[in-house]
C-alpha positions in Angstrom: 129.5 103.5 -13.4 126.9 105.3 -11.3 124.1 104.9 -13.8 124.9 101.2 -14.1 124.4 100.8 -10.4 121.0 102.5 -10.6 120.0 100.6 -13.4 121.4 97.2 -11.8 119.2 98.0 -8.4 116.0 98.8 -10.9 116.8 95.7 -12.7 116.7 93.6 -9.1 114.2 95.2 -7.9 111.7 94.5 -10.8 112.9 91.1 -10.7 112.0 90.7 -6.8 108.5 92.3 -7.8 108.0 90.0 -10.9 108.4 86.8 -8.8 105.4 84.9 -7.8 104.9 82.9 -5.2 102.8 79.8 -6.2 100.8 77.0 -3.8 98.0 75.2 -2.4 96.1 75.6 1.0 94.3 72.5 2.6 93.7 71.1 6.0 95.2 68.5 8.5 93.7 65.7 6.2 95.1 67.1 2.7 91.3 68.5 1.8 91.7 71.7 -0.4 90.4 75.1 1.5 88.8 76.9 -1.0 88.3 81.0 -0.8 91.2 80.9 1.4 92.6 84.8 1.5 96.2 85.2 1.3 98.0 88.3 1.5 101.8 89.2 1.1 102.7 91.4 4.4 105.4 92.7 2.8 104.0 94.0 -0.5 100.2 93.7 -0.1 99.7 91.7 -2.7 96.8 89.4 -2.5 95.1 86.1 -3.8 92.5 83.7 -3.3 92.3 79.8 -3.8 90.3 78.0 -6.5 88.3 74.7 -5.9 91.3 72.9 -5.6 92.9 75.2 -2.6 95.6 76.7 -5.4 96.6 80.1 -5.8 99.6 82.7 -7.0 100.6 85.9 -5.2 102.9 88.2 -7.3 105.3 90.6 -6.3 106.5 87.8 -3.3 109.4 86.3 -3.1 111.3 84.2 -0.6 111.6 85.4 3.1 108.4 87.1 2.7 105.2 86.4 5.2 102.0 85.5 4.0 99.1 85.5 5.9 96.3 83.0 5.8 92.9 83.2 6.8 89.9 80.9 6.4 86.4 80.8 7.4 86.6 78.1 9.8 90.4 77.9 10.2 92.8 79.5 12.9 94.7 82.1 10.8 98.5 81.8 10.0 102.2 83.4 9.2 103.4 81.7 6.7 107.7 82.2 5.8 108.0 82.1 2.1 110.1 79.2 1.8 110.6 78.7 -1.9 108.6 79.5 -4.9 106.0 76.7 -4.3 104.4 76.2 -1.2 102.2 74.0 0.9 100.1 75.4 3.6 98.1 73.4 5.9 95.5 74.8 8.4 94.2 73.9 11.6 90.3 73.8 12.0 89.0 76.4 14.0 85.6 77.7 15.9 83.9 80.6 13.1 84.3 84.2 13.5 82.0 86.0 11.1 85.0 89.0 11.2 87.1 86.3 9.2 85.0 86.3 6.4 86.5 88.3 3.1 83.8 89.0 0.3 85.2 87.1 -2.4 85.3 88.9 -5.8 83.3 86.1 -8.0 79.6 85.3 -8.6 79.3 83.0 -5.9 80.1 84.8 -3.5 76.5 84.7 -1.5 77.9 81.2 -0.8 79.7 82.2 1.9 76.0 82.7 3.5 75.5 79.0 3.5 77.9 78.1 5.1 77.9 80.4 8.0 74.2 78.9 8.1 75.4 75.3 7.7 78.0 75.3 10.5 76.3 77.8 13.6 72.7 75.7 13.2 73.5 72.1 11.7 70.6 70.3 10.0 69.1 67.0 11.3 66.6 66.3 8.2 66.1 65.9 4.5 63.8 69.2 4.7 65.9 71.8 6.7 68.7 70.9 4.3 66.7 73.0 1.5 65.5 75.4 4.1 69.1 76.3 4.3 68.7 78.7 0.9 67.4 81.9 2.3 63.7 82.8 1.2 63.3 78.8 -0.2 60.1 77.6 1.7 59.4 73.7 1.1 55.9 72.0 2.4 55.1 68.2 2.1 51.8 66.9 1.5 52.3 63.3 0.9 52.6 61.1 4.3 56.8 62.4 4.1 57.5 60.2 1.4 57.1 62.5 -2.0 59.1 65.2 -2.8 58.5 68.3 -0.9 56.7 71.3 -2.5 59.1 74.5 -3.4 58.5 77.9 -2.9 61.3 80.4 -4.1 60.9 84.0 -5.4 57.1 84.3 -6.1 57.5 80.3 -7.5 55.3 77.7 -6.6 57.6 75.5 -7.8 55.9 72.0 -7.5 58.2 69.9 -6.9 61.3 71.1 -8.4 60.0 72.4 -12.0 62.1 75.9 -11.5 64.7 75.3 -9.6 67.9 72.7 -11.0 69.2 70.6 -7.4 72.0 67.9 -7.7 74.4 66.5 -4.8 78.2 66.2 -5.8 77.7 66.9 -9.3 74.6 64.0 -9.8 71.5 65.9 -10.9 68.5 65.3 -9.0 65.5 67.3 -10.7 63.4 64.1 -12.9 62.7 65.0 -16.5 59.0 64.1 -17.7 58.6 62.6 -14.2 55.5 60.8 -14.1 54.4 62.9 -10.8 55.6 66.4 -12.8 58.3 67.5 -14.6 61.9 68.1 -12.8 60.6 66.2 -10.0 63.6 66.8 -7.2 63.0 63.6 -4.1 66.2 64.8 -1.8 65.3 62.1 0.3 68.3 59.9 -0.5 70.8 62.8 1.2 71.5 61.6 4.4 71.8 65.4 6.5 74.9 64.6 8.4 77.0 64.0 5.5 76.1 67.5 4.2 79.6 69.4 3.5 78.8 72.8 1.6 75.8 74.0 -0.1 76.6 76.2 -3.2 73.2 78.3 -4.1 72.4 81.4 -6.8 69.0 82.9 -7.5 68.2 83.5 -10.9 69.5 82.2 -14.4 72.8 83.7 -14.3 75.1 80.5 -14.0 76.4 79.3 -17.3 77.1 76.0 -15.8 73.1 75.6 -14.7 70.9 74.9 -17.4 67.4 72.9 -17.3 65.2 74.4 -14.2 67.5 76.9 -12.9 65.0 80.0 -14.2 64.3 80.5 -10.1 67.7 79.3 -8.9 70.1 76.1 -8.4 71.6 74.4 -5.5 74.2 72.4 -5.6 75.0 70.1 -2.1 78.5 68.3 -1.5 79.0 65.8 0.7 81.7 65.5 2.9 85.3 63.4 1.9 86.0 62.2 5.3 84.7 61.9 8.7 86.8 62.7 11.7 85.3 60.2 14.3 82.9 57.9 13.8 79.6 58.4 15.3 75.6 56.3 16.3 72.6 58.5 17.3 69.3 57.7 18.3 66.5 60.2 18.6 62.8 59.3 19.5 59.9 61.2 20.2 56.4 61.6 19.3 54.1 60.0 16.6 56.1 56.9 17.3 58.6 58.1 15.8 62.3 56.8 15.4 65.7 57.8 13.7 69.0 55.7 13.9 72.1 57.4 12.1 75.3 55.6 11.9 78.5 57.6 10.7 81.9 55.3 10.5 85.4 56.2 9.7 86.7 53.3 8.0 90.8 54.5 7.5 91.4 56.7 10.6 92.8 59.9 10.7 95.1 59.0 6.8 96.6 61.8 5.3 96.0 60.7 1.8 92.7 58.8 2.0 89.3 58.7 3.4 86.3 56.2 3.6 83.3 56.2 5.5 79.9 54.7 5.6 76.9 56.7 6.2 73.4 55.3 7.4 70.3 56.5 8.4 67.2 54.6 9.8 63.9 56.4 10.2 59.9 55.1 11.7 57.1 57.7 12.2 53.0 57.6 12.1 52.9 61.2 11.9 50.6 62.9 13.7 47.4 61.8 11.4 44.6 59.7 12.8 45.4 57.1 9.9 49.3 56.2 11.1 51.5 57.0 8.5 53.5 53.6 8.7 56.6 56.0 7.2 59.5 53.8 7.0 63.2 55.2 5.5 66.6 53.4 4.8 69.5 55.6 3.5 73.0 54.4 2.8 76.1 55.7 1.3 79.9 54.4 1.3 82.2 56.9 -0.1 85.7 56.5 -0.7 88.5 60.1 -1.7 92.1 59.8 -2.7 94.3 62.7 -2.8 97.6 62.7 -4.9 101.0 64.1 -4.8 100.0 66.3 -7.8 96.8 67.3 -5.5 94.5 65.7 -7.8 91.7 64.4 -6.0 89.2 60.9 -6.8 86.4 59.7 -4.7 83.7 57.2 -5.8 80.1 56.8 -3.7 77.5 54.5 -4.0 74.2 55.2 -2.2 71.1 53.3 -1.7 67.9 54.4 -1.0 64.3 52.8 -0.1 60.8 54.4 1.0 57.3 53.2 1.6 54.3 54.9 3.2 50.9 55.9 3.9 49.4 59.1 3.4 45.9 61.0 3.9 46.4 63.1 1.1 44.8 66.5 1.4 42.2 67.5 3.0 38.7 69.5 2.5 38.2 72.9 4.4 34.6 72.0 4.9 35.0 68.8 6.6 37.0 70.1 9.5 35.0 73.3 9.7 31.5 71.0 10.4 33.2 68.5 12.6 32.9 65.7 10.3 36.8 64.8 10.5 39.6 66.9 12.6 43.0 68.4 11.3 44.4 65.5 10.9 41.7 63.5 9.9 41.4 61.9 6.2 39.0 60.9 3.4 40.8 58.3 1.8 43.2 57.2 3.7 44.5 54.5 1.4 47.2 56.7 -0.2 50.5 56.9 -0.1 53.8 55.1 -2.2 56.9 53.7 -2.7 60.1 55.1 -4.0 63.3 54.2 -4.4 67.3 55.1 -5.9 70.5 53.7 -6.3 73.3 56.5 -7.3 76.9 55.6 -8.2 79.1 58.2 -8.8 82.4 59.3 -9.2 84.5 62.8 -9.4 87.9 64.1 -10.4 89.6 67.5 -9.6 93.1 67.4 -11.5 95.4 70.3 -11.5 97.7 70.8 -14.8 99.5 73.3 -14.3 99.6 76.1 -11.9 96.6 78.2 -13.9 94.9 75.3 -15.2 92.7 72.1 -13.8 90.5 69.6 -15.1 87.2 68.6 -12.7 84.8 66.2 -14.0 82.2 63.6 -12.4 80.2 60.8 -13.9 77.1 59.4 -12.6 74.2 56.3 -12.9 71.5 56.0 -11.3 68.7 53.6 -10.9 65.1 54.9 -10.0 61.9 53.4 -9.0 58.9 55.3 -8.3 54.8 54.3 -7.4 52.5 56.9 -6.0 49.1 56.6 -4.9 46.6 60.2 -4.7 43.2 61.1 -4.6 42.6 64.9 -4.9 38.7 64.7 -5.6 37.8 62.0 -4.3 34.6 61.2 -5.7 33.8 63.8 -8.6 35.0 61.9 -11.7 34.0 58.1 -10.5 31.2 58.6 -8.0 31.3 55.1 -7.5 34.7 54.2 -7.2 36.3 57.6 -5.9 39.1 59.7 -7.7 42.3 57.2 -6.6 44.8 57.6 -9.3 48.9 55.6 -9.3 51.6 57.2 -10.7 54.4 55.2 -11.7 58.0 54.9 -13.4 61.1 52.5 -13.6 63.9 55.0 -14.9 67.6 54.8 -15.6 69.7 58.0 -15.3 73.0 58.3 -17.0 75.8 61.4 -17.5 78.4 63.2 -17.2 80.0 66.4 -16.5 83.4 67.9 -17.3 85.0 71.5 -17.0 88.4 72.7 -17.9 89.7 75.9 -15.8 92.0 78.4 -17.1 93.3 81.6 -15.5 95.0 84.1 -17.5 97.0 86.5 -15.5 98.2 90.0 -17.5 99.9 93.4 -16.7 96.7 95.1 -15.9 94.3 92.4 -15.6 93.0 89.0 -14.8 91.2 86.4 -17.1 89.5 83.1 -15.7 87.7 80.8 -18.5 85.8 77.5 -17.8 84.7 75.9 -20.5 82.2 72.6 -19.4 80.7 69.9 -21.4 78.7 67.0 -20.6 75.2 65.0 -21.3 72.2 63.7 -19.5 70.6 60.7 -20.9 66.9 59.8 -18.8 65.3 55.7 -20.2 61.9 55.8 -18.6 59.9 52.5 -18.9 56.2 52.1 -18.2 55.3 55.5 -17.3 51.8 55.1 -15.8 49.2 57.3 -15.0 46.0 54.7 -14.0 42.4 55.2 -12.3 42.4 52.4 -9.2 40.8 51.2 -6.5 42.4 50.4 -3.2 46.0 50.5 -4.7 45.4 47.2 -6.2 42.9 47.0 -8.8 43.4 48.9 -12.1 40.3 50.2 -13.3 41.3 52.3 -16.4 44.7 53.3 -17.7 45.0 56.7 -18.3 48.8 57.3 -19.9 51.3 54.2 -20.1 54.3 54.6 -22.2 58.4 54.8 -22.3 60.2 57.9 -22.5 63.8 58.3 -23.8 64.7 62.1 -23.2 69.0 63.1 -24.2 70.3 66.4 -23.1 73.8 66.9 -24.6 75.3 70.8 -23.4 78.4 72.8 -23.4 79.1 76.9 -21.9 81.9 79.2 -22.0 82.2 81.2 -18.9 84.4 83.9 -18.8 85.6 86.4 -16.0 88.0 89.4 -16.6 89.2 90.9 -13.6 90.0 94.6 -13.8 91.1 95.7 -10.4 87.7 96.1 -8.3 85.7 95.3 -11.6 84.5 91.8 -12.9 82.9 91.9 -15.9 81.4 87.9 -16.5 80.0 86.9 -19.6 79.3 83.2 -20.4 77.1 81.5 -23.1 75.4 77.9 -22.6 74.4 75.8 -25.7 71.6 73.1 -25.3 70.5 69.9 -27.4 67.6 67.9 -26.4 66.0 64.9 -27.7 62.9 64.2 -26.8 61.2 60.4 -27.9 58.0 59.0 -26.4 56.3 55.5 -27.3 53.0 55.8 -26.4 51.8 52.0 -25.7 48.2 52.8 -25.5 47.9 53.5 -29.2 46.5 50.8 -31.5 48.9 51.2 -33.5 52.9 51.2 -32.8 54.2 54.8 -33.0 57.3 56.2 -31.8 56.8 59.8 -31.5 60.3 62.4 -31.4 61.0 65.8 -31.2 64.4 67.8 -31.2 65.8 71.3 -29.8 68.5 73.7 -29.4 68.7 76.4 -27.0 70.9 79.1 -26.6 71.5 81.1 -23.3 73.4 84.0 -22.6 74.5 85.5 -19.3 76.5 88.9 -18.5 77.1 89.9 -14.8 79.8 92.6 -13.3 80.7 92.5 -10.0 82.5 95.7 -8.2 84.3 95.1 -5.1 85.1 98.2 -3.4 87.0 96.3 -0.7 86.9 93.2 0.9 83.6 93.9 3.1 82.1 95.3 0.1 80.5 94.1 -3.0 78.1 95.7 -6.1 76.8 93.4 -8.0 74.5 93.3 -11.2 73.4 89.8 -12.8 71.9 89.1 -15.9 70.7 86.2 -17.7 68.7 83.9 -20.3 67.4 80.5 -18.5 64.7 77.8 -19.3 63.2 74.2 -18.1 62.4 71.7 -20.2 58.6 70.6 -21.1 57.5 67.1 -20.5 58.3 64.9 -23.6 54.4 64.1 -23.6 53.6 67.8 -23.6 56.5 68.2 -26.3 55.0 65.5 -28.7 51.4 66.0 -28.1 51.8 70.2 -29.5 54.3 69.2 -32.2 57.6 70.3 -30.3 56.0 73.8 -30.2 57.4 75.5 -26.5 59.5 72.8 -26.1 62.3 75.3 -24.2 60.6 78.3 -22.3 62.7 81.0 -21.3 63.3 82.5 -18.3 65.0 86.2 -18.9 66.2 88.1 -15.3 68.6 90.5 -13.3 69.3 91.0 -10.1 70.9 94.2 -8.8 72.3 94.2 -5.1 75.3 94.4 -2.3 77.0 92.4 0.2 78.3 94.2 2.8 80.3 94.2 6.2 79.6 97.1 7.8 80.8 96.1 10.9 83.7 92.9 11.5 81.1 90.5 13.0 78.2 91.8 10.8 77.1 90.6 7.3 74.2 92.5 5.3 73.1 90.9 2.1 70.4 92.6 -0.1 69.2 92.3 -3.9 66.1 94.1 -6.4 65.5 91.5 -9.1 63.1 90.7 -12.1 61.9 87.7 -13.7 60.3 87.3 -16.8 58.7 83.4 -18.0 57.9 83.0 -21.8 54.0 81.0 -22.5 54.6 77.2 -21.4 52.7 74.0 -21.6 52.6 72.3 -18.3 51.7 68.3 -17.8 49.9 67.7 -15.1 50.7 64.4 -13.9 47.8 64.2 -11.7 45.4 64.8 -14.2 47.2 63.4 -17.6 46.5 66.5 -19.4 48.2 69.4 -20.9 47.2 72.8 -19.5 48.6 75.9 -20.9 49.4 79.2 -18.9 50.3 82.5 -19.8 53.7 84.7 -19.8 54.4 85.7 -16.3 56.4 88.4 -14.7 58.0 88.5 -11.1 60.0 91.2 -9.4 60.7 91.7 -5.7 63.4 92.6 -3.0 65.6 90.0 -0.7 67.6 91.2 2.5 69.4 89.2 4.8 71.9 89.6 8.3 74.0 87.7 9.6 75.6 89.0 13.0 77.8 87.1 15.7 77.4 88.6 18.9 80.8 86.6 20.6 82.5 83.7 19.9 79.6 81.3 20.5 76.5 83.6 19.6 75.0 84.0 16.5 72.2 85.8 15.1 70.7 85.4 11.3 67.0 86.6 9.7 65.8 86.8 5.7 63.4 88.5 4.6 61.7 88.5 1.3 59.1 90.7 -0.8 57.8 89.4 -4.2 55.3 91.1 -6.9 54.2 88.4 -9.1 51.3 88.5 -11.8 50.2 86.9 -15.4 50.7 89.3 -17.7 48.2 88.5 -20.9 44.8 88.2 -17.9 42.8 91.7 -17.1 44.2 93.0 -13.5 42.5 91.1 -10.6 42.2 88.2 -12.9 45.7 88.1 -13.2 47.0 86.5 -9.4 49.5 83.5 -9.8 48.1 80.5 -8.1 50.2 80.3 -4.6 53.1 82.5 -5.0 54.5 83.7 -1.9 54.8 87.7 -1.7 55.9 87.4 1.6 58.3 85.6 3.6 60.8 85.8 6.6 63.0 83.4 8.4 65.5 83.6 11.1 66.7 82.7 14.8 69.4 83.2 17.6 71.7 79.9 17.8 74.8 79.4 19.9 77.5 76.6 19.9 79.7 75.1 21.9 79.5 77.5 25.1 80.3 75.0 28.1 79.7 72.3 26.2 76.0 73.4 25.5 74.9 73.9 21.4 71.2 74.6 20.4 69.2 77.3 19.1 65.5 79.3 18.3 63.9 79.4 14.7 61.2 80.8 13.1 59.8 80.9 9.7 56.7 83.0 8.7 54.8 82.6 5.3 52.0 85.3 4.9 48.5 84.6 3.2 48.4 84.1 -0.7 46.3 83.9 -3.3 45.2 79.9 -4.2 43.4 81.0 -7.3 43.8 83.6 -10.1 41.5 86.0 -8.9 41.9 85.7 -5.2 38.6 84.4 -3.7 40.4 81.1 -2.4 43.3 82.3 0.2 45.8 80.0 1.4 46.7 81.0 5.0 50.1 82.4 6.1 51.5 80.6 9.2 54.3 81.4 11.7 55.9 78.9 13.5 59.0 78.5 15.9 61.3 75.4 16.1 63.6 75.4 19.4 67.0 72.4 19.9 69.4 72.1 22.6 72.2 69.6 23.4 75.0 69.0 25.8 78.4 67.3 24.9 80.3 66.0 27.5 83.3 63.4 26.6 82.1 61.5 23.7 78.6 61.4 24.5 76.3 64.3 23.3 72.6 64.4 24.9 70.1 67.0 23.2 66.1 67.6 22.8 64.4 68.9 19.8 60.6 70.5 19.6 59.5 71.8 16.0 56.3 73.8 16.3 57.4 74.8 19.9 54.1 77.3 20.2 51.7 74.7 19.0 50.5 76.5 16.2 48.0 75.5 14.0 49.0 75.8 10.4 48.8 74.4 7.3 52.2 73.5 5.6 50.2 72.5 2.1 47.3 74.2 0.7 45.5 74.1 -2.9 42.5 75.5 -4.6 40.9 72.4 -5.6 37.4 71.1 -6.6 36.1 67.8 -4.9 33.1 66.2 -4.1 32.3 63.8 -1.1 30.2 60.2 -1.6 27.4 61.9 0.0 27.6 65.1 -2.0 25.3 65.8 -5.0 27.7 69.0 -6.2 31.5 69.5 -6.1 33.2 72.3 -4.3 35.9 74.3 -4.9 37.8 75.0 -2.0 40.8 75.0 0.3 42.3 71.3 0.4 45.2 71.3 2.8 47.8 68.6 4.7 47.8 70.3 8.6 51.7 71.3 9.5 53.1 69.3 12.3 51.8 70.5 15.7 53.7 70.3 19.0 56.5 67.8 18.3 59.2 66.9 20.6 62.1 64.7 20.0 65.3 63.2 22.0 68.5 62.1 20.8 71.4 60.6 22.0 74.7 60.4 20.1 78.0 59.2 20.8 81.4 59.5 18.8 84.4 57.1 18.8 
């Protein structure tokens, strides 16, 4: 009878041990938290939530306390109540001691969003600024796409780096401008909800562009008050923003409308006549299964002036100032209508379905002159770019955890397609923007990319060891309507990319991790067809090696050594209409990054980066790649909500670079400081803005380029640069309802 007792006790107490406790965490609206922490109190067990705010804690059983914590949220006991459970939150100021290191590859994201909520963003660009070491410059009249700088990258304007919002890519394929084309323009900043970033190739779930890195915005699913803001300021310039709550405070459903309004001449002696409309509706459902479905629909319109870049040698002899121009009759129109809609569907407690699907509708006409007069002395350089394109696809991804004696599995397996019908891609020699005087490419592009990956983590205790796979098909087809003769030109291709990563988490402040991977971006179909689908795919082929750390509650230290390798590519130059080859390349270099909160109110960030980047096939000082950064640094000191008062102090510092390959033509490094304040009181909040704060001159754009003026009987080759925004001072008035 005594050893039946024993074993009855064992048998209950493995049973106690073997229950699980199964649930979902969201907030006051029904939202699901993700990266949520829970931990049993009682048996230290442990789990985190998925996208969908689910999770499973084993060895807990009823009676037991959980507690919940939350970047964002107030923390919480919760009593065990039954085996499933529902935990809601209550929103909270942050407190950088809450933060746990999450053991997954995105865990840097939790950078972001410290970033995101202790210095909100006001603007298209500082939403991109938001990825640490990303530097962005725009050269257009603030209508084009901004120039990307990211880990010894001049990326254009998006070639090596994949960027979509909610799912819905926004990188342009044989973009008449240049290929992946990114224009971010149509994200209005308030609606901005999480930004999810990774350096590197190492993603199965990014393919085309992400050789440098991805990011991927969300916006938000509700709005808890309605809101109209004003701000006005210098340059004659204007921006109206309109945020409205159209269901109230439902527990179930959200809509709201999102519009933004922006006027500015920009500081240029030829006004910019920069004129913006933005406008989103955007509608979320959540279920009593805890699926979620939201539909948006955005509409987005641009036209302006620009004075285009400017020669060194005029400013230096007086001829025109900083901010003067020598044609002054460029500039464009854009615009993009997106609809798009998303579901997250749990199936069981291991396993949910999310998916999106997406059209949108793109127009785009640019007008540039880079040399003015050096090909038509008689005429001058003006060239129009231009495109009407239709974007449609889809994106789906099953997630399965696996849970064992000994160890964890996780597998997400994601399909989906990307279909781009450009018509009329031009590339024309004008006069004025009105008169066509040559047509230099005009044709119709039809470019398919159809994917799948398998991406697989296995947990054992403090190690993750991820590898994934991603399969590509692309069709390329381009009808070139210039040719005498009717010819319908095609080319096809299959990649294959591979990724292995293994993270170690020693504890929750700390985290090894090494990352490895096979990326690529697509060519230009033109480039594809014109070489006979040779270099169709480059590949990108990196590691990173690094830690995030806590060393200290309120203290974050972030720091990585990584390596890029770039196969041989053919580049089209859309500006030119030709194809120009360059050589394999190799980049290596060193990121670190803090993030410390002083108190409650008080926070403190910087980045720093260091990049070695060279051609590898040209003799050594021959070898320099055209504008890389090697050096950058950002940071500031920003407080919120102490007495009502918000604001903060920024900097960002780009050092000198070489503009050509052997480094006689030096862009110039800047450093400039950007300094807000504001004051809520009631519903009203009252704040001032001043970017360049120091009134420094700098140039944001700069380029190696050979020109020649009407008067001149030779070209030069020099410095061409737009002049970064000097003293600028804004004021805004906002008021919530």
């Amino acid at each position: 009878m005594k050893h039946f007792y024993i074993i009855l006790i064992s048998l209950m107490g493995m049973a106690s041990y073997g229950q699980i406790t199964k649930g979902v965490v969201v907030d006051d609206f029904g939202n699901a938290i993700e990266n949520a922490y829970i931990v049993n109190s009682n048996t230290d067990s442990h789990a985190h939530t998925n996208e969908l705010g689910m999770f499973s804690v084993d060895k807990s059983q009823v009676g037991n306390v959980l507690k919940v914590s939350a970047f964002g949220y107030k923390k919480l006991n919760f009593t065990v109540n039954s085996s499933e459970v529902r935990i809601v939150l209550e929103g909270d100021i942050f407190r950088l001691d809450e933060i746990v290191i999450q053991q997954q590859l995105s865990a840097m994201n939790v950078i972001s969003k410290i970033d995101l909520q202790t210095t909100p963003v006001n603007s298209s660009q500082e939403i991109l600024r938001k990825v640490p070491g990303l530097f962005i410059g725009q050269h257009a009249g603030g209508g084009k796409a901004e120039q990307i700088f990211l880990r010894g990258f001049d990326i254009d304007h998006g070639t090596d780096i994949a960027i979509s919002v909610d799912g819905m890519p926004v990188n342009m394929v044989s973009h008449a401008h240049g290929q992946g084309y990114a224009d971010l323009h149509f994200v209005i900043p308030e609606t901005v909800e999480k930004i999810d970033f990774g350096k590197g190739a190492y993603n199965a779930s990014k393919g085309d562009f992400a050789t440098a890195g991805y990011v991927a915005f969300q916006t938000k699913e509700k709005l808890d008050k309605s809101s109209i803001s004003v701000e006005a300021g210098q340059f004659n310039s204007l921006r109206t923003v309109g945020l409205f709550n159209l269901l109230g405070n439902q527990k179930k459903q959200a809509a709201y409308i999102a519009t933004e309004y922006i006027l500015t001449d920009g500081p240029f002696d030829s006004p910019q006549n920069f004129n913006r409309v933005n406008l989103l509706g955007k509608y979320s459902a959540i279920h009593n299964d805890n699926s979620k479905f939201s539909v948006a629909a955005s509409r987005f319109s641009s036209t302006w002036d620009a004075s285009g870049q400017i020669p060194q040698r005029l400013v230096d002899n007086g001829t025109i100032s900083r901010f003067g121009a020598v044609d002054d009759t460029e500039g464009g129109k854009t615009s993009r209508t997106n609809i798009n809609t998303s579901l997250s569907k749990p199936i069981d407690a291991n396993t949910f379905l999310k998916a999106n699907a997406f059209y949108s509708k793109y127009d785009f006409e640019l007008y540039s002159n880079f040399t003015f007069f050096l090909e038509d002395p008689v005429n001058g350089d003006q060239i129009k770019q231009k495109e009407d394109r239709s974007i449609y696809g889809m994106n789906a991804e099953l997630n399965k955890k696996v849970k064992m004696s000994d160890w964890d599995a996780s597998f997400q397996l994601g399909v989906g397609f990307r279909a781009d019908a450009t018509i009329d891609s031009e590339l024309s020699h004008t006069l004025n923007r009105s008169i066509i005087l040559e047509n230099i490419k005009l044709g119709d592009i039809d470019e398919t990319n159809m994917f799948t990956y398998l991406n697989t983590e296995l947990k054992f205790g403090k190690l993750t060891i991820n590898p994934a796979v991603r399969l590509d098909y692309f069709k390329f087809n381009y009808k070139d309507k210039l040719a005498s003769v009717y010819k319908s030109q095609s080319e096809t291709e299959v990649k294959v990319s591979p990724k292995l990563n293994f993270i170690y988490s020693q504890n929750n402040n700390l985290q090894f991790f090494v990352k490895s991977g096979i990326g690529f971006h697509s060519n230009d179909t033109r480039v594809v067809v014109e070489n006979n689908g040779k270099q169709i795919l480059p590949s990108s082929i990196g590691a990173d090696v690094g830690t995030i750390w806590k060393p200290f509650p309120k203290l974050i230290v972030n720091s990585a050594l990584w390596y890029l390798y770039l196969e041989q590519e053919f580049v089209y130059v859309g500006d030119a209409g030709i194809i120009e080859p360059s050589g394999k390349t190799r980049r290596m270099g060193a990121d670190l990054g803090l993030r410390y909160q002083l108190n409650d109110w008080l926070y403190f960030d910087t980045d720093v980066t260091y990049t070695y980047a060279r051609t590898i096939d040209e003799v050594k000082g021959q070898d320099y790649i055209p504008l890389a950064p090697d050096f950058t640094t950002t940071g500031g000191l920003s407080f919120q909500n102490w007495n009502g008062f918000s604001g903060g102090l920024r900097y960002r510092y780009l050092k000198k670079r070489p503009a050509n390959e052997d480094n006689s033509i030096v862009a110039t490094g800047y450093f400039v400081t950007d300094m807000n304040v504001s004051y809520e009181y009631k519903s009203v909040t009252f704040g001032v803005s001043v970017e360049n704060l120091l009134n420094t001159e700098w140039n944001e754009t700069q380029f190696a380029t050979e020109s020649r003026l009407k008067d001149e009987t030779s070209s030069v080759e020099e410095i061409h640069f737009t002049p970064g925004t000097p003293f600028f001072m804004k004021a805004k008035i906002a008021y919530k309802f």
